[in-house]
N, C-alpha and C positions, 0 to 999 in steps of 0.2 A: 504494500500500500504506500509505503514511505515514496519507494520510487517511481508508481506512478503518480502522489501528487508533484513530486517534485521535476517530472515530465510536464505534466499539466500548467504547472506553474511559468512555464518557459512557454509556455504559450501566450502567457499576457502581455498586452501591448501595451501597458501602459504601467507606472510602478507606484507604490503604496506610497500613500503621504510622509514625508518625510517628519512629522509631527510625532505621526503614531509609529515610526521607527526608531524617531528616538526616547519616547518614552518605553517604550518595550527594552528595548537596549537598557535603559536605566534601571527598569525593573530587572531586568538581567543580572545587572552587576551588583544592585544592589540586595539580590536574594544571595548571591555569591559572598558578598561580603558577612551578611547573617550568617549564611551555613559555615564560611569559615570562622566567625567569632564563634558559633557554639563548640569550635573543635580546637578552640585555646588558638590560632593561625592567625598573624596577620595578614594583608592582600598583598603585601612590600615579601613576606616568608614564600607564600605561596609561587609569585612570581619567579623569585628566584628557584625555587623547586620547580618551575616549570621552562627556565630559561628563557622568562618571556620579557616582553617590556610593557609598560604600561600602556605606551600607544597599540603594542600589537593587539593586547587584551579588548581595549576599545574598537580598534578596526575590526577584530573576529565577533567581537558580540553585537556590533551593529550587523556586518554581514549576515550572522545569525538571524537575529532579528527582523532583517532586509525578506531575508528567505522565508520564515517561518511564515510573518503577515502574507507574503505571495503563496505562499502553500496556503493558508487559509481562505484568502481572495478567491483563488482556483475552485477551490474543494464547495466554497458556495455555491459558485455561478455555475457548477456540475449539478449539485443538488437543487439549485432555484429552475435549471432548465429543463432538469429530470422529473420537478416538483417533487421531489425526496422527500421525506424527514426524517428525523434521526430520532429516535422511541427511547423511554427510559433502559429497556432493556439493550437495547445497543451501547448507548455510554456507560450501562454497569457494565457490558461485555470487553469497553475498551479500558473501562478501568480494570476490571481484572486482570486487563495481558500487560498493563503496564507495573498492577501492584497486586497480584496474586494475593487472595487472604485478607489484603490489605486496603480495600476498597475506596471503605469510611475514609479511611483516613486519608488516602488519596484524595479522594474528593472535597475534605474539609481543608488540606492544603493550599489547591489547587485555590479553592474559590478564598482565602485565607489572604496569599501572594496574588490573587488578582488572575494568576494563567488558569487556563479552562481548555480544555480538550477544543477543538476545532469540529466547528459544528454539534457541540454538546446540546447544545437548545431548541428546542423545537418549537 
């Protein structure tokens, strides 16, 4: 599924607001920086364990982000012209392949930090 939304996505002609790329980005970094303060890490430690540099960490997570909203964008205009919807039983089914067991608590995260499965809502 990954690869073909992100087939799909290379289809759009036009690209995601640059607003809502860079607030997605920010929610990026800034869930990165949570996750690493709950694990004793600063973002200057983690860097350096990753041999990265600040700017690169920025350009990957916008890129991220770049892609992610065009995957989403795609995955609508599939479902708006297929007239789709996505059932609660489908986003429990996508939450279990992402958190097995683990559902709740996926789901209370997800809506917690703001990110949400693509197409969760019907």
């Amino acid at each position: 599924m990954s690869r073909a939304t992100a087939e799909i996505a290379k289809r759009l002609e036009e690209d995601v607001a640059a607003d809502l790329v860079d607030a997605l980005r920010q929610s990026m970094l800034d869930e990165l920086r949570d996750t690493l303060a709950a694990q004793h890490t600063t973002l200057d430690d983690f860097l350096a364990a990753q041999q990265m540099t600040r700017d690169a960490l920025e350009v990957g997570a916008q890129n991220q982000a770049r892609e992610t909203l065009r995957q989403s964008v795609a995955l609508d205009a599939v479902f708006r012209h297929e007239k789709l919807a996505v059932t609660d039983d489908d986003r429990r089914a996508a939450l279990a392949a992402i958190a097995p067991g683990h559902e709740d608590e996926a789901e209370a995260q997800q809506r917690e930090t703001g990110y949400t499965l693509p197409l969760i809502h019907t």
